[in-house]
N, C-alpha and C positions, 0 to 999 in steps of 0.2 A: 536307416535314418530317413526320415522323408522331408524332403525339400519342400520350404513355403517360397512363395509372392516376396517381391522386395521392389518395393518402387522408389529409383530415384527422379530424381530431376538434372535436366542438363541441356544445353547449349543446342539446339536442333544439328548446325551445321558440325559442330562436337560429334555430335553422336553419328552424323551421316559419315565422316573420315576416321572413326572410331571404326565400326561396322563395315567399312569397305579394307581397310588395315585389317581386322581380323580374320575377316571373310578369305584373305588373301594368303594369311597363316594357316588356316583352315577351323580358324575360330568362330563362334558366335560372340557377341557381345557379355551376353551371361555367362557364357563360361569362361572369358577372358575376366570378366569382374569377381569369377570364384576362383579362380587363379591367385588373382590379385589378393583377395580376403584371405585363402589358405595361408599362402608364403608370408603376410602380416602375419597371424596367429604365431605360424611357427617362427618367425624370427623375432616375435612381440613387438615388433619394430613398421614404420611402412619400409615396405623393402626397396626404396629408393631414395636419395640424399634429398629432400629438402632443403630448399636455404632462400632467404630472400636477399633479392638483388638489392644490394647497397647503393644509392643514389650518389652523381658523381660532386657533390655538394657534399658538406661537413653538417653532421648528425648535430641539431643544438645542441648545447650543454643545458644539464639539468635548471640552473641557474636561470638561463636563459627563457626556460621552458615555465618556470614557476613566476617570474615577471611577465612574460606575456602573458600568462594562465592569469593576473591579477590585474592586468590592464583591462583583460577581457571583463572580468567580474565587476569591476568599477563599472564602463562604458553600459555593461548591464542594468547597472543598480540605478545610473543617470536614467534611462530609458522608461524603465516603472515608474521611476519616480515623476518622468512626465505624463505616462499614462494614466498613473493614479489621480492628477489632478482634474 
């Protein structure tokens, strides 16, 4: 199978502690990134837990979310309408 080019993007100082980590496994960066891509495929999964951190504050309630979201639209609609004149 012949391997192509794959350019990502990423963090400079990322990628410097990426590459000396590996280096130290006895990895390259690419082969630690095909690593990574194989073990997804075969577990069709990313092969490590994801989650995001929950803030230490209470999630608005929908409610809450849909009245400010129409505060907001109001406060908008005032704004053109002084622009338009």
């Amino acid at each position: 199978m012949a391997n192509i080019n794959v350019t990502i993007r990423m963090d400079e100082n990322l990628k410097e502690q990426a590459e000396e980590l590996f280096h130290d496994l006895g990895l390259s960066l690419s082969s630690a990134i095909t690593m990574f891509a194989k073990q997804a495929v075969r577990e069709q999964r990313i092969p490590f837990e994801i989650k995001r951190t929950i803030p230490s504050f209470q999630v608005a309630s929908d409610r809450s979310v849909e009245e400010h979201s129409k505060e907001l639209i109001e406060k908008n609609r005032e704004a053109y309408k002084e622009l338009a004149k």
